[in-house]
C-alpha angles and dihedrals in degrees: 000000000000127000117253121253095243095028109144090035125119127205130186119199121206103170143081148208106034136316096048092048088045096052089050089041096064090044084055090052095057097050103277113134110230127180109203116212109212113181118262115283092339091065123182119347087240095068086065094057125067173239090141122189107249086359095279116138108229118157093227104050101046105133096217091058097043081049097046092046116048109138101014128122115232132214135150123238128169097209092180082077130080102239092042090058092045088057088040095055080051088057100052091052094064094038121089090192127037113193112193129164092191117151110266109288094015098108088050082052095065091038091251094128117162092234088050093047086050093056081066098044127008104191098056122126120215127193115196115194111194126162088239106023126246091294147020132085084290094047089105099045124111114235135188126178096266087065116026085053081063100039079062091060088234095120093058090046096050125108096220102131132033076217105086087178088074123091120267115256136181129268112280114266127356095327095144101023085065089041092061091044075057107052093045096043082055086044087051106052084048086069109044083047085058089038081066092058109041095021083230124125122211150191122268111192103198116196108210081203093048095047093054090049091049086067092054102038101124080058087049101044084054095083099042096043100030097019076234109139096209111226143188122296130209112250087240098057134141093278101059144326132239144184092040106172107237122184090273105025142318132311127186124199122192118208103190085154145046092238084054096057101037085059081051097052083039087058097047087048101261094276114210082235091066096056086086086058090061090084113084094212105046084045090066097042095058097026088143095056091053090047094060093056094049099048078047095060096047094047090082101042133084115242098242096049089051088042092052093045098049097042100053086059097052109261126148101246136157135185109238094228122185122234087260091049096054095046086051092039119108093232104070088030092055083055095041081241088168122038136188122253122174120220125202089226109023088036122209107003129182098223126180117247133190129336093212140060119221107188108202096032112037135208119231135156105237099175136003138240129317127259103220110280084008089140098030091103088048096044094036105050116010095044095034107029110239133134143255095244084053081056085058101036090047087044101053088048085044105243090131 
């Protein structure tokens, strides 16, 4: 079988919740070897969220943390104590990437600066994911994902609602959250590819807020370069329409060019009464009275026929599928999108993998992830060499 891309290098995490599991999630998944510290008995904060099975709240069966921490190995280290510093020094000595979402000045508190870790080792990498960055007037500032989605200015930017008058709100889930694990996963893997060159490790200071504007930075460019401010726009705009009710579900189509909407007038027939729609201008002045033909037009038809009909003539189009439709769907089940992975506690489990296909060194979930202090007995005692009395001893002072 083929190596890992990643594979021989070795990534401690020392973050919760979600973007920092999710940036050394996708290093796990393509072959790196991370030890996650939880803190001792409270575990990760994502235990704690759900989805839940039955609704019943239970640390090891939350859906997001099962999700965050496939192929990661768990223990629990209380780093605030002596002792604990003294193992996660260790630690850093054996890691080539240290991924931490501690508060601005947090890590120095504890005596974990970037410039003393790298006395250790010096070619260690470390990634700090922070809501504000190291330094700036905000650098001080809690943030959770609420508001540092809208200090980014995405959730007034956001479609959510064919309502402009309510108030603007974030993307459902952990969308953001996920895209920052992203970006400094991808910030990461630029410096240990440096790291090959120069043998150097170096500090990557991730802004949570940065990192979110970065997604919507055509909408932000607008006001210094046009003196637009870029706004909300309904669902149902000039450029597309979604949510069209069909005889089995939804469908949306998107027309962001002419081409797009002569295949669209192509589809319903080409009607007399859309001439008139042919005409840029007079199309943007009645949108609402095309889109009702339009909607008109869709409200008697199967997905899967509108979206056949659009799509071969070259229109933008796309089947509105339930999270149920999409696990069932061909598609993803053609690319073993989902596989199974069986938990001790949660039990068999169809969980996402990958959304990318390497084809010499191939992604693949081989455990699941951890119970808290599943791995203390392995990394302990087996990598650094202490006993299983020192296990007892560390457990009862709460180190881990």
């Amino acid at each position: 079988m083929a190596g890992k891309a990643l594979e021989g290098v070795r990534v401690l995490e020392y973050a919760s919740f979600v973007s920092g599991p999710y940036c050394s999630k996708l290093l796990a998944d393509l072959g790196a070897e991370v030890i996650k510290i939880e803190k001792p008995e409270a575990g990760d904060e994502a235990r704690k969220r759900g989805p839940f099975p039955g609704d019943i709240p239970h640390p090891e069966k939350s859906g997001l943390f099962l999700y965050l921490n496939t192929n990661k190995l768990g223990i629990t280290l209380n780093p605030e104590i002596s002792t604990g510093k003294k193992i996660f020094l260790e630690l850093v000595k054996w890691a080539d990437i240290l991924i931490e979402d501690k508060p601005p000045g947090g890590m120095e508190e504890l005596g974990f600066a970037y410039e003393s870790l790298k006395e250790i080792n010096p070619r260690l990498i470390t990634t700090s994911i922070t809501p504000f960055g190291e330094f700036g007037p905000y650098r001080d500032y809690k943030g959770y994902h609420l508001n540092v989605v809208h200090a980014s200015g995405s959730g007034y930017l956001l479609p959510t609602s064919t309502n402009l008058e309510r108030e603007p709100l974030k993307a459902g889930g952990h969308f953001d959250d996920c895209s920052c694990g992203l970006s400094a996963a991808i910030a990461t893997l630029g410096a240990l590819y440096w790291r090959g060159a120069t043998g150097s490790g170096q500090h990557i200071d991730c802004s949570k807020q940065d990192m979110i504007m970065d997604l919507d930075k055509v909408m932000l460019t607008i006001y210094p370069n046009m003196g637009a401010v870029s706004s909300r726009v309904p669902i149902s705009s000039v450029m597309g329409m979604s949510n069209l009710p069909c005889t089995d579900g939804y469908i949306m189509f998107a027309y962001m060019m002419k081409s797009h909407l002569m295949g669209l007038f192509d589809a319903m027939g080409n009607p007399e009464y859309l001439e008139k729609f042919r005409d840029d201008d007079y199309r943007d002045e009645h949108i609402q009275e095309f889109q009702q033909y339009v909607a008109e037009w869709a409200k008697d038809g199967t997905r899967e026929e509108l979206y056949n009909e659009a799509q071969k003539r070259g229109v933008p189009t796309g089947i509105v599928r339930s999270t149920e439709e999409v696990l069932n769907w061909e598609q993803p089940k053609a690319r073993e999108f989902f596989v199974e992975v069986n938990h001790p506690e949660a039990g068999r489990l169809e969980c996402p993998t990958a959304a990318y296909r390497l084809s010499e060194t191939p992604v693949a979930i081989e455990h699941p992830a951890p119970l808290l202090g599943e791995h203390n007995e392995e990394v302990y005692c087996e990598r650094l060499g202490y006993t299983r009395q020192d296990l007892v001893k560390m457990k009862a002072a709460g180190v881990i």
